[in-house]
Each structure stands twice: as C-alpha cells, then as structure tokens.
LUMFI-685281 format. One record per residue: residue in three letters; x, y, z of N, C-alpha, C in turn. Coordinates in steps of 0.02 Angstrom, whole numbers, padded with zeros to 5 digits, always signed. Layout:
<nodes>
AlaXYZXYZXYZ...
</nodes>
This chain:
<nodes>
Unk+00042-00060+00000+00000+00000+00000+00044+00063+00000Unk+00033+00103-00040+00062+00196-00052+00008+00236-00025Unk+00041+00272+00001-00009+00341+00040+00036+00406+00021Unk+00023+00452+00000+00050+00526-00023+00017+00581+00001Unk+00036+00615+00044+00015+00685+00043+00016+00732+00028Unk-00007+00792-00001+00000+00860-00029-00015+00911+00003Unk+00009+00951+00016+00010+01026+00066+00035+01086+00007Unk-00019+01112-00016+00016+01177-00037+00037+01151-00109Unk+00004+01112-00164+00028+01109-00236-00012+01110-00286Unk-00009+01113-00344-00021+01119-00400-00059+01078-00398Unk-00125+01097-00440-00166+01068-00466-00147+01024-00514Unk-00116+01025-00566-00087+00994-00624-00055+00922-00590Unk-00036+00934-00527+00017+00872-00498-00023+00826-00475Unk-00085+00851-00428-00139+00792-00427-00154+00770-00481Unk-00183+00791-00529-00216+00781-00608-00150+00716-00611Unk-00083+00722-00616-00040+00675-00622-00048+00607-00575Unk-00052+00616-00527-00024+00561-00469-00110+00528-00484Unk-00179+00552-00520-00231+00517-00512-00243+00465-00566Unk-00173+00462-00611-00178+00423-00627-00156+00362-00629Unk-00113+00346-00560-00120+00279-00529-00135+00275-00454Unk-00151+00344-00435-00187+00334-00380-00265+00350-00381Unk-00277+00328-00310-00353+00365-00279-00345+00426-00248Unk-00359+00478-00254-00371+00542-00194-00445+00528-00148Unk-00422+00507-00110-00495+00483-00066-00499+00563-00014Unk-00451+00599-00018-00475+00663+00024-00414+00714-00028Unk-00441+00773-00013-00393+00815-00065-00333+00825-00017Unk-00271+00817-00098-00212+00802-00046-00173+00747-00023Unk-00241+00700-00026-00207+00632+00006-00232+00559-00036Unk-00183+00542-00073-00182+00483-00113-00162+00415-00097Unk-00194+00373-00123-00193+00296-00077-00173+00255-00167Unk-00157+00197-00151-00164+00163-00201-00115+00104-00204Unk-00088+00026-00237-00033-00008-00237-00003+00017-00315Unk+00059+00006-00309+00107+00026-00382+00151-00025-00362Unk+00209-00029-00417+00263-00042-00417+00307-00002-00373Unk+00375-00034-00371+00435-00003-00325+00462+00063-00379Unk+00458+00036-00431+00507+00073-00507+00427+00126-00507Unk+00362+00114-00495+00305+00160-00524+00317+00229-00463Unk+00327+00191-00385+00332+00236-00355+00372+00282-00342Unk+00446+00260-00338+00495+00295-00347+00501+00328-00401Unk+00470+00332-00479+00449+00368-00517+00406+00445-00502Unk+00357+00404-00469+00302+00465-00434+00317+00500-00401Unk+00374+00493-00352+00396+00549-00286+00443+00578-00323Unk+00484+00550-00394+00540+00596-00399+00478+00646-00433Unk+00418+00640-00489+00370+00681-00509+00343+00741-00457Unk+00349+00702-00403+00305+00738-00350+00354+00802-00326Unk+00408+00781-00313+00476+00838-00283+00494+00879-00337Unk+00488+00870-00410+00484+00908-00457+00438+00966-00463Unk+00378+00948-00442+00307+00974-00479+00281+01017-00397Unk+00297+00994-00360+00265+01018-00283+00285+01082-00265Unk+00355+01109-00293+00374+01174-00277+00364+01191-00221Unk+00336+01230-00172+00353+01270-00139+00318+01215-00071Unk+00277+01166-00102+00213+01139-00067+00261+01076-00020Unk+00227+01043+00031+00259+00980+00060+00210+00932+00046Unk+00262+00865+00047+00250+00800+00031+00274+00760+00080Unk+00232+00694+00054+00234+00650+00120+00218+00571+00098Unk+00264+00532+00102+00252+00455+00078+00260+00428+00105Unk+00223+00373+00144+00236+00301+00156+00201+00242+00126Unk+00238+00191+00121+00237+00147+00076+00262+00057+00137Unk+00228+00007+00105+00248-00053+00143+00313-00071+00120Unk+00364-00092+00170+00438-00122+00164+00437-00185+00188Unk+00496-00213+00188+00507-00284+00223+00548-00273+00285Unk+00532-00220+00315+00598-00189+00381+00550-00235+00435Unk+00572-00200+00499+00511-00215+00579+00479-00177+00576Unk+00466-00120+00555+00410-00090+00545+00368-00077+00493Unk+00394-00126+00431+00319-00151+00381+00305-00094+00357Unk+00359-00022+00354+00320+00039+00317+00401+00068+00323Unk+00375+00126+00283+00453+00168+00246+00427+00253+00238Unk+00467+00292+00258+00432+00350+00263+00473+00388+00211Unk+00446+00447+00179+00497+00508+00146+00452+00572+00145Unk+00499+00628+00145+00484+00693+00159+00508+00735+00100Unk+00481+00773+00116+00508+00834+00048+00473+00915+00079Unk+00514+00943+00072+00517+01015+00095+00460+01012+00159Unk+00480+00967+00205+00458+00981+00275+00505+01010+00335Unk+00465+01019+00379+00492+01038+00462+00532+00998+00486Unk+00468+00925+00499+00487+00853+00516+00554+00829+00483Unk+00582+00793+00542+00625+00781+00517+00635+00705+00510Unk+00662+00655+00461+00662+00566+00503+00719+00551+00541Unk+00710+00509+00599+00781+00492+00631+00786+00427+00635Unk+00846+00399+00640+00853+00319+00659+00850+00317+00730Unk+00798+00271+00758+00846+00266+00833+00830+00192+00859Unk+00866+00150+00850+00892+00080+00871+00857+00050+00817Unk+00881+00058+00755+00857+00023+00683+00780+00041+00679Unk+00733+00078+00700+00682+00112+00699+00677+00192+00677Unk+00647+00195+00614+00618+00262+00594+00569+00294+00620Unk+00594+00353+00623+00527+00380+00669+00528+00489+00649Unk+00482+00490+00634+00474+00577+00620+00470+00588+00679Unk+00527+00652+00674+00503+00684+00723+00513+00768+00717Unk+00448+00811+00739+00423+00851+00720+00467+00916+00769Unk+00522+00961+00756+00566+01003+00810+00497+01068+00826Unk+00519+01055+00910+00469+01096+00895+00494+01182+00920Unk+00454+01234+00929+00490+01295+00916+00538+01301+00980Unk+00549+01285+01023+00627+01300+01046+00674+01269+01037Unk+00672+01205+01002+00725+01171+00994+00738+01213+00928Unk+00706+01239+00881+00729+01256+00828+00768+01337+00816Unk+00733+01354+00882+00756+01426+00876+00826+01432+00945Unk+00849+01380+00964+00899+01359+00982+00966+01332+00938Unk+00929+01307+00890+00991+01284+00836+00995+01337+00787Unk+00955+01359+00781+00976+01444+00738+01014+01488+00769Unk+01020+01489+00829+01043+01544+00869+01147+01509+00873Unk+01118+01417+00876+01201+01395+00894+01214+01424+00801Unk+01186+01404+00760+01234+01439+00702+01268+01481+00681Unk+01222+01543+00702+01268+01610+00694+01324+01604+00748Unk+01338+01568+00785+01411+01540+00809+01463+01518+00774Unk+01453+01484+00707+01485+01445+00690+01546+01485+00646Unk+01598+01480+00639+01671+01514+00618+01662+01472+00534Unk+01668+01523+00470+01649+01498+00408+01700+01428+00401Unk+01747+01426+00434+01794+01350+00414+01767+01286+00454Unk+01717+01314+00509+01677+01253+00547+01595+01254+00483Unk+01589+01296+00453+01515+01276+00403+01534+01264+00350Unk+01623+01266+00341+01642+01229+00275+01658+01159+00291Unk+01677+01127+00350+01681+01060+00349+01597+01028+00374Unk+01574+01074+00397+01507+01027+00398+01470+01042+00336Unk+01474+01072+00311+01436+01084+00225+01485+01017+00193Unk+01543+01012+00179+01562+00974+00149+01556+00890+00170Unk+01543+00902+00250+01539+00833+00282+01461+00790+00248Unk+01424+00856+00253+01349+00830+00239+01334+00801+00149Unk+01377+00867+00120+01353+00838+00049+01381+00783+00029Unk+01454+00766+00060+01472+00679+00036+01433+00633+00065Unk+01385+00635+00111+01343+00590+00137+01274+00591+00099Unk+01243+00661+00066+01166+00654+00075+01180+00681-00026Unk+01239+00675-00052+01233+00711-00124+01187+00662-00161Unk+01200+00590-00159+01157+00546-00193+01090+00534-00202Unk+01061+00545-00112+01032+00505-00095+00943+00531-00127Unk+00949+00590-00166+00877+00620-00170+00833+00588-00240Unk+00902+00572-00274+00878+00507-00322+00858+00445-00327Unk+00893+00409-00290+00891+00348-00239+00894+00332-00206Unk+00890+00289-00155+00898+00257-00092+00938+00205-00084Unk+00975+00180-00044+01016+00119-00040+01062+00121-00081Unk+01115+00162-00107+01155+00139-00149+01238+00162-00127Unk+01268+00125-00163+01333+00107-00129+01383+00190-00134Unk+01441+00169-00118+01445+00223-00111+01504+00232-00172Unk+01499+00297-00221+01532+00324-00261+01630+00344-00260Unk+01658+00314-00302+01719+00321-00280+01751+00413-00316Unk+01709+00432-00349+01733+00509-00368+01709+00555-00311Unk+01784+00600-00296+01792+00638-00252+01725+00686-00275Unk+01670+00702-00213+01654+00788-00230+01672+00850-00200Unk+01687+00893-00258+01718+00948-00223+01673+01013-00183Unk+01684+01041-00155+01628+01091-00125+01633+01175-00176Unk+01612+01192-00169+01633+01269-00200+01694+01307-00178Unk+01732+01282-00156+01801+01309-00120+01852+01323-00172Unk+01837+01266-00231+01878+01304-00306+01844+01279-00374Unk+01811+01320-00390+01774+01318-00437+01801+01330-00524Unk+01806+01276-00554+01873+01275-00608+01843+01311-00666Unk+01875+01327-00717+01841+01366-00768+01843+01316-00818Unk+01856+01255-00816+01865+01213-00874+01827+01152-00840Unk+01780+01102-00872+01767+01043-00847+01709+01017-00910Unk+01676+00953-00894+01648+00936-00915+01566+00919-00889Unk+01518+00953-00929+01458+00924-00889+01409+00862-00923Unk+01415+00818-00867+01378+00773-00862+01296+00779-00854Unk+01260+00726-00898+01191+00739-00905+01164+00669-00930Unk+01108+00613-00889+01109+00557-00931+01050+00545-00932Unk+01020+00508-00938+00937+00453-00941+00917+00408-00922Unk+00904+00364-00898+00879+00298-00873+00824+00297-00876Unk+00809+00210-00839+00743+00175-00853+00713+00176-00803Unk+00771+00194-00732+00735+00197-00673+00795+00234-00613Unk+00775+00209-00553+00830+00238-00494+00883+00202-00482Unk+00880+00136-00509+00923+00094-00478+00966+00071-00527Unk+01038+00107-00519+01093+00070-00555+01106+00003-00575Unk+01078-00035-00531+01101-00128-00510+01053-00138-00563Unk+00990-00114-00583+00946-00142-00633+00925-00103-00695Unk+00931-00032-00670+00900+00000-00747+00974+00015-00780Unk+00958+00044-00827+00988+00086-00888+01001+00131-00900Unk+01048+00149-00923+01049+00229-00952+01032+00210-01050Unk+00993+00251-01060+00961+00247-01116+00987+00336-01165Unk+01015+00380-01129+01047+00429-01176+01093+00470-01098Unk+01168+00495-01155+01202+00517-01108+01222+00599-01144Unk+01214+00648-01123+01249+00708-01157+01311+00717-01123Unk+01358+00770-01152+01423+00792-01110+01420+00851-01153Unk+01458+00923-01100+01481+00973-01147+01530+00994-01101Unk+01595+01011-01165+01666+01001-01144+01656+01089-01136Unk+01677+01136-01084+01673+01209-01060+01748+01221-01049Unk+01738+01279-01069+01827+01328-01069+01786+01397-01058Unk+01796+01413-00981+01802+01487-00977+01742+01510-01011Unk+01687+01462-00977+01622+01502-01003+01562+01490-01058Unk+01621+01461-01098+01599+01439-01155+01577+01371-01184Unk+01556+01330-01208+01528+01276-01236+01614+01240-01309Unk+01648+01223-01296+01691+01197-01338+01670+01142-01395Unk+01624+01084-01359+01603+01052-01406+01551+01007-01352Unk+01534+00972-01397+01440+00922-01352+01464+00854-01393Unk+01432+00807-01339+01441+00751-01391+01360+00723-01337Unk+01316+00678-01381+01271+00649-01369+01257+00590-01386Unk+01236+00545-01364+01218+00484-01379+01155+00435-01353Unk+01129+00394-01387+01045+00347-01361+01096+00292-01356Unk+01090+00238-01306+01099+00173-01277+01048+00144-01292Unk+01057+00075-01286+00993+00020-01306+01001-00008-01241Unk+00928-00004-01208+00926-00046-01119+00921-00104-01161Unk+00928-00142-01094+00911-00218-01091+00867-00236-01108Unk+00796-00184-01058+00728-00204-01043+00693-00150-01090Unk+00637-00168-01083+00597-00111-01139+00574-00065-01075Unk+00573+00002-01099+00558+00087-01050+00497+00059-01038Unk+00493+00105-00979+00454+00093-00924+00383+00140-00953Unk+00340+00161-00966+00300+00187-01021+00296+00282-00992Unk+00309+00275-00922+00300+00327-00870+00378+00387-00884Unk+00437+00333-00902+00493+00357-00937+00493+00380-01017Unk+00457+00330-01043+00450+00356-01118+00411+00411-01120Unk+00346+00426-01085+00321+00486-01067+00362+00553-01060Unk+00400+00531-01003+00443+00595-00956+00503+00605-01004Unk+00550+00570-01046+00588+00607-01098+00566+00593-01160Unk+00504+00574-01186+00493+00577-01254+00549+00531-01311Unk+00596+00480-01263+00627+00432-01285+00590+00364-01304Unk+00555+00341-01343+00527+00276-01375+00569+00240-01394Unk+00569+00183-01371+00590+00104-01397+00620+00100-01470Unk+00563+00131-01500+00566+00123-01575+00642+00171-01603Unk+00626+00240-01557+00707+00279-01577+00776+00232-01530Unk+00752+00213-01481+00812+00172-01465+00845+00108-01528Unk+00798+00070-01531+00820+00003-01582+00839+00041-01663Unk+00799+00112-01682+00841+00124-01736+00914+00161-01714Unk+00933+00199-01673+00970+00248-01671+01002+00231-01618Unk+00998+00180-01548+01057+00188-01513+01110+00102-01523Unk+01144+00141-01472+01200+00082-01488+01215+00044-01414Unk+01240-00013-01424+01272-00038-01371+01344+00006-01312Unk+01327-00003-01260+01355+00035-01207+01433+00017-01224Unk+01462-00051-01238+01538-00060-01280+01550-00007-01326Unk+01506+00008-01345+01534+00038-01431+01531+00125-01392Unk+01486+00148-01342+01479+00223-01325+01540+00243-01289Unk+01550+00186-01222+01594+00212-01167+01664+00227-01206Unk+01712+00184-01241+01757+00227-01263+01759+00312-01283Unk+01710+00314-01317+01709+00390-01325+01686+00425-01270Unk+01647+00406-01243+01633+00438-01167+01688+00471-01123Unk+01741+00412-01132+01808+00421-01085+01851+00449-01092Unk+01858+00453-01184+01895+00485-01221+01880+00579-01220Unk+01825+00590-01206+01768+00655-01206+01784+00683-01119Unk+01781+00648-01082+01798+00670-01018+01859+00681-00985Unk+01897+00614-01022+01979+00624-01004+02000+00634-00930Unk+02036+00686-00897+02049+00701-00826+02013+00759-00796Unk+01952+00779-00840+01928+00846-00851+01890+00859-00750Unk+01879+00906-00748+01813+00902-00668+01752+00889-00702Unk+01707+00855-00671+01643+00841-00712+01589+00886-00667Unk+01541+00896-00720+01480+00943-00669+01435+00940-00677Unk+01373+00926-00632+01311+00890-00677+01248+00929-00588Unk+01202+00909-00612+01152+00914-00558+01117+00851-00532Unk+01135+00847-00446+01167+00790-00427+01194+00731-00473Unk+01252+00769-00467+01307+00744-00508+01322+00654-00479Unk+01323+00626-00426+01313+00565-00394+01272+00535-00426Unk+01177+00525-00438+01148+00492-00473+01179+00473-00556Unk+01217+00536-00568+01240+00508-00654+01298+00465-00628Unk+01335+00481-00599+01421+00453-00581+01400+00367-00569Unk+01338+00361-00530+01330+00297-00516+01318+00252-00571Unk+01288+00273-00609+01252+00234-00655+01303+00226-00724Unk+01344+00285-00733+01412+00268-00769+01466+00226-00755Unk+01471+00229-00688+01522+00181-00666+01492+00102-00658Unk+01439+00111-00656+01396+00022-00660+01422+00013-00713Unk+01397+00034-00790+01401+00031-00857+01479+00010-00875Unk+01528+00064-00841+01596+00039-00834+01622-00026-00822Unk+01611-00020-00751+01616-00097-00739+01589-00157-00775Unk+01544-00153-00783+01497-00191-00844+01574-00238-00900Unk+01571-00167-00918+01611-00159-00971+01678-00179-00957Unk+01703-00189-00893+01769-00213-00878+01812-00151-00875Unk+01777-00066-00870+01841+00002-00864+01827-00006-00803Unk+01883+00034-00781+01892+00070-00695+01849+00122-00697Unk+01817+00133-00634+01782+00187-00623+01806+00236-00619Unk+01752+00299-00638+01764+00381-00631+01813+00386-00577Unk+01864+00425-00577+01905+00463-00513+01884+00519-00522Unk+01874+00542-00571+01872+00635-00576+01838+00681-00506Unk+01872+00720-00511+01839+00769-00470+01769+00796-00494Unk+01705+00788-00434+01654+00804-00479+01622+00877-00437Unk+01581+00902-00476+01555+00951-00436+01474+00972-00415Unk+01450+00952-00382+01371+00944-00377+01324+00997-00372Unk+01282+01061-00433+01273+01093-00437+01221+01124-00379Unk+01160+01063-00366+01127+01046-00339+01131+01088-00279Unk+01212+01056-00235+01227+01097-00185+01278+01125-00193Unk+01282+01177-00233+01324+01225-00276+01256+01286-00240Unk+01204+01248-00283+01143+01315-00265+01118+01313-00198Unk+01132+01249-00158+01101+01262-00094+01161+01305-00052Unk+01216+01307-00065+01260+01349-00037+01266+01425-00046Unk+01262+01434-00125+01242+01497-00151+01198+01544-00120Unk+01120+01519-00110+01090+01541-00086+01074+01546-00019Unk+01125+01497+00034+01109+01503+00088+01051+01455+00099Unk+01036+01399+00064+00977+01367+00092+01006+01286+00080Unk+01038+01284+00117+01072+01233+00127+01024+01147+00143Unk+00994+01173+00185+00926+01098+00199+00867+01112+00157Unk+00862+01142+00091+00805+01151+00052+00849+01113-00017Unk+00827+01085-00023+00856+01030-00117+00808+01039-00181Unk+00815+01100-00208+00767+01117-00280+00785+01074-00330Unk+00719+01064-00370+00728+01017-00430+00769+01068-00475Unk+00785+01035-00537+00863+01090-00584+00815+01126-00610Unk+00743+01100-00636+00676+01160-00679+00659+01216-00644Unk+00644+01188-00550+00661+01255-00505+00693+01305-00507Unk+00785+01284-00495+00823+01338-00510+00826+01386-00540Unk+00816+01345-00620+00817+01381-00683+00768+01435-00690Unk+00726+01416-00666+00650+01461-00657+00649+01520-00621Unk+00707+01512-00538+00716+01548-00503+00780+01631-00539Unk+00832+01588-00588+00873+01626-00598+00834+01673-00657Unk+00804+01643-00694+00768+01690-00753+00804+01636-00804Unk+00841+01569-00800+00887+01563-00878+00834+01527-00917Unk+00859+01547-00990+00831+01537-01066+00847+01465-01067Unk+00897+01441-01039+00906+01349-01043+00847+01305-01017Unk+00808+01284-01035+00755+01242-00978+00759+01165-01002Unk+00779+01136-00942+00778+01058-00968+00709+01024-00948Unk+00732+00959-00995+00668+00953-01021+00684+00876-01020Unk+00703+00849-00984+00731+00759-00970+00761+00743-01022Unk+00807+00772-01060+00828+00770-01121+00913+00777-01109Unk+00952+00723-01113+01033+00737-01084+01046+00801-01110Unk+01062+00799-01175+01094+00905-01193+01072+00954-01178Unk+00994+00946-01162+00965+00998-01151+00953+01041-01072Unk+01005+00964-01017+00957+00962-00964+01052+00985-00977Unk+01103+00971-00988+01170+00985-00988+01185+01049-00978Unk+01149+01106-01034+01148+01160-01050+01114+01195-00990Unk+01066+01167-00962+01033+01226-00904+01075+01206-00840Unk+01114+01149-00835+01163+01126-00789+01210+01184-00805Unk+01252+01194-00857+01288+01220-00869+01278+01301-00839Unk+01218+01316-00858+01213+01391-00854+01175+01410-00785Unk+01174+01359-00749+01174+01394-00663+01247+01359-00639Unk+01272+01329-00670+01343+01328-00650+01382+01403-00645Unk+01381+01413-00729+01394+01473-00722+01386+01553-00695Unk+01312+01536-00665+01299+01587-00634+01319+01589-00572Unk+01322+01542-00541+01357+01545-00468+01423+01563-00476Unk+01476+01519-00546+01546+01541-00540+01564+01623-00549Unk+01520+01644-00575+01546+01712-00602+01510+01774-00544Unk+01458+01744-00495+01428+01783-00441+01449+01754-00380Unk+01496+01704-00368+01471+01681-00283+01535+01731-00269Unk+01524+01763-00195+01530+01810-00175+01600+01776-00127
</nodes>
C-alpha cells in the first residue's frame, strides 16, 4: 500500500499522481504501484510540488512493515535503534539551533557543509546505494574548465535499470567547446511513465542507439581528466560507473562538482534541495531542461555558471 500527501501544490500534480492513484481526500492519495512506479512518482512529485510539502509512506520488508519520505518539511526522520521515526522540532529546539549557528566560524560551516554533501549528495535520487568512488568537491575552487555530465535511465536503480541517452559538454572559460550525445539500447523495454517523461521511444532506441561497448570509449575519451559537473552529479556518476564496470573500465576518479549543492550553498539554503527546472526558473535562464541529456546539460551548465561568475 502507497499513501502521499500534498500541502500547498499544483493542481496539475494531482491531475498526475490520479492516474495511478485514488485521492480519497484532497491532498491525500492511496493506491498499490510498483517499487520502479513509485519511486517514479515521488521523484514527479519533488519536481512538480514546488514550494508545497510531501509526504510518503509505503509497505517495506523492515520491523516496521512501512518506509517514510519527506520533501520540503519541518519534520525531520531519525534512526533510533534500527527504527524510523518523524520527528516534528518543535519551536525551541529550533530557535535554539539557529541561534548555535550564527556561532559557527565559516571554516567550521565549510567542513560541515562538505561533511553533509558527501553523505546526503546521492541520496535524493535513490535510496540504498553504494557508495561512489569520485571525489566531490565543494565550492572552495570552482574551475573554469570541466565537463558536464547529463544522462537518462529506465529507473533509480543502477544494479537494474539503464541509461538509455548520455549528453556531455566540454566548457573553457564560459563557453561551450564542443557536445557530444548519444541513445543506448537498455536491456529491458522503457518503463511507459519514462517514455512519457523524456519523449525517448523504444522504437528511436532500436533504430538509433548503440550498445554501451561501442559508446563508453568515446565517453572516456570526451571526459579524459577533465572536473565533471552535472546536477546531482552522484545519481549520473553511479550509473556510469555500473556501465563501466559492466564493461570491464575502472571507475570515474574525476573530481566532480554537484550543482545541486552548488545552489544550496549559493543561496544560503542549505537543507532546502530544488529540482534543476526550479532553479532555472528561479534565476530567469533561457536553458530549460526538459529530461533530455543536452538539453538538461545546458541549463546545468548555465546555473553553473551563474554561481561561478557571482558567488561572492
């Protein structure tokens, strides 16, 4: 059983989620899916909810037979003796930890900024997954040359889906040097909810892509020792380095840089995680991605650049 809540969203986003759920009260959706349908739906939901909060639980195989997730809440989840449990801060504890912050000396909120994003950079894509051997760097040196990463899949999970198209664009000082793009052929046939969300069909895969042997050389050849930069740059890194291995290469080392929390630093909103259509929306840029690797590359690219050429 799935249960979803809505606080504060778009009409358009219910109109979405009703079509594999029930709304038995407004706001609040019931229904069974798949693991791949649901984890589909909440990444839809954290996209589309903007400003609004969300709320999922779903049945697991844990001791407590249920699994919780949050999105732009108060509540917070904690572990405590292999038990999940929300718990809701309430106003003095919170206006106690605001008060210890403005304590903090900027080289004590640069190792805990950096402590946190190597722990939590992955995890808004997926859940459970191992851990990435490319260094991430924090905004402490922000290079003028690198490569951005941008890819596609069939689902969240490296161990089983696909990447089905990968973009890259090689940057010098601002500029766009060259793009290279490519369609992969999955294993499995797209998930119909994916063929939807990038307008990638089966039918353009089996004419136009190629086997992951024949792409990754050029992939590697295209990235070289470059810094790579992507929005959560971890969900792509994972799913390339599966493909690698696959393939019998060594995994990514590169230094990568995670835009994601590039902008939560930028702006000072460090425990708030915007989708990349958010951002883009927020800065005013002409790039808008569109689940499309080059296209989603290019609006990566250009709040990259806006932070490099403004962070203060």
């Amino acid at each position: 059983m799935l249960v979803i809540t809505l606080t504060d969203c778009p009409i358009s986003l219910r109109g979405d989620l009703s079509k594999w759920l029930i709304e038995i009260n407004t706001g609040v959706f019931v229904g069974r899916v798949s693991a791949r349908v649901r984890d589909n739906l909440w990444e839809r939901v954290k996209e589309c909810v903007k400003n609004g909060r969300a709320t999922m639980v779903y049945n697991t195989n844990n001791e407590q037979r249920m699994e919780f997730r949050l999105h732009n809440s108060e509540n917070i989840i904690v572990d405590f003796d292999g038990l999940k449990l929300v718990m809701k801060p309430v106003a003095r504890r919170r206006s106690t930890l605001d008060e210890q912050k403005h304590g903090f000396s900027n080289a004590a909120k640069y190792r805990m900024s950096k402590k946190k994003r190597n722990y939590s950079a992955g995890s808004e894509k997926a859940s459970n997954v191992e851990i990435v051997e490319a260094p991430l760097e924090t905004t402490a040196r922000i290079p003028s040359e690198y490569v951005v990463v941008d890819i596609e899949t069939t689902g969240l999970r490296e161990q089983v889906d696909d990447i089905i198209e990968i973009g890259l664009l090689h940057v010098i000082d601002g500029v766009v040097k060259k793009q290279y793009q490519a369609l992969l052929k999955p294993k499995h046939t797209i998930p119909r909810f994916i063929e939807k969300l990038t307008g990638i069909s089966c039918e353009s895969l089996d004419k136009e892509g190629k086997k992951p042997d024949e792409i990754l050389p050029e992939v590697m050849d295209f990235i070289g020792q470059h810094a790579l930069v992507g929005y959560n740059i971890m969900f792509d890194i994972k799913f390339v380095n599966k493909a690698l291995e696959k393939a019998g290469y060594e995994k990514l080392k590169n230094v990568t840089y995670d835009v994601m929390a590039m902008y939560a630093d930028f702006t000072g909103q460090k425990d708030k995680r915007k989708s990349l259509e958010s951002v883009v929306e927020d800065l005013e840029i002409k790039s808008k991605p569109c689940h499309r690797a080059i296209q989603d590359s290019l609006a990566c690219f250009s709040v990259y650049e806006y932070i490099r050429k403004n962070k203060r």
